[in-house]
N, C-alpha and C positions, 0 to 999 in steps of 0.2 A: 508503609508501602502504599502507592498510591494505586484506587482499583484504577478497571475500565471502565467507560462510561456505557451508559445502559441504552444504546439505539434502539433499541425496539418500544422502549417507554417514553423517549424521542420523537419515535415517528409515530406513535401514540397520540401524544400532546397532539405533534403539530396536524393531525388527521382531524382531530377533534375541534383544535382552534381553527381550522382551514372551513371545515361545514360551518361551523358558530359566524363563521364572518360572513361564510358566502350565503347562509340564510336571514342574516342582519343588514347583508348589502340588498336583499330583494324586499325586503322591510324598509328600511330608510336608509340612502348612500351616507349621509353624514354619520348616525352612528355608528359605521359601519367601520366610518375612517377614524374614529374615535377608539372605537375597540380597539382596534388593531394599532393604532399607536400603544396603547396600554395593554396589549397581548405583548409586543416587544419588548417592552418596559419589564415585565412579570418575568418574561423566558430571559431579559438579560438579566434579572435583578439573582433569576431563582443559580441561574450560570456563576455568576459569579461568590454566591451564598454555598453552592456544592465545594470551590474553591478554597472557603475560610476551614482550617484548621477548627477541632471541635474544644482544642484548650482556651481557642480566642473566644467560642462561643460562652463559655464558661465562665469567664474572666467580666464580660460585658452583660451578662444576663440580669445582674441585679440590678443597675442602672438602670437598662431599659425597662424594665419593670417598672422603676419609680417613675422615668419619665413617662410612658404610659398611664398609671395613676395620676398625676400631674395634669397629662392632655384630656384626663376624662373629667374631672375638676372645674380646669378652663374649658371644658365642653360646656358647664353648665350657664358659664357667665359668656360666651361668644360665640355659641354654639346659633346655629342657624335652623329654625324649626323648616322640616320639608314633613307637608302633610300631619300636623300635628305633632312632631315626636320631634326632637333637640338631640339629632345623633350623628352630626356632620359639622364640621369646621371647615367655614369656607376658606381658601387661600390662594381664590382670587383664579388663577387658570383650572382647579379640580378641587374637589370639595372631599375631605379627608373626613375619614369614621375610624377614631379610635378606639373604640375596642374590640375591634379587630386584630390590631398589634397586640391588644393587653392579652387577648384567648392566648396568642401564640409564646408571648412570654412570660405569662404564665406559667403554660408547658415546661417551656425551656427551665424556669425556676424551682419546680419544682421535681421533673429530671435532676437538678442539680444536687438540690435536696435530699433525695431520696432516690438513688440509682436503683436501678430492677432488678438488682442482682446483689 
């Protein structure tokens, strides 16, 4: 059964994202228009992620996990040092940090593993 969707953690986010930009647009107008491309990007990504079935989640968790190890790998040999440290893959229009993915499928593999109940 499918629930409802949670408006108040909705209008949450977007309260929060809305200060966040309009305090980065008084900062610099370009980052500003950056964020908020990639606020968009996050609120549809997280939309359509609420959407996926949790057997699909299930199903796909180990892969991504390997591919995750894999991107942290090729982090070491094309990874792009900013400030000293090697922890972003450039790809040219935004500059990707993986292990960021890995925290999170992690999680998910290990939930898989080992459910809490």
């Amino acid at each position: 059964m499918r629930q409802k969707s949670d408006y108040v953690s909705l209008l949450l986010i977007l309260a929060i994202g809305s200060l966040s930009l309009l305090t980065t647009f008084a900062i610099n107008g370009y980052l500003a228009r950056n964020q908020l491309i990639f606020w968009v990007l996050g609120l549809a990504t997280f939309y359509v992620a609420s959407h996926i079935d949790h057997t699909t989640i299930k199903k796909v968790t180990l892969p991504l996990f390997v591919i995750c190890v894999i991107l942290l790998i090729v982090l070491f040999k094309v990874g792009d040092p900013v400030r000293g440290s090697v922890r972003w893959i450039d790809l040219g229009f935004f500059r990707f940090q993986a292990h960021g993915n890995l925290k999170t499928s992690l999680l998910d593999l290990l939930l898989r593993e080992f459910p809490p109940f």
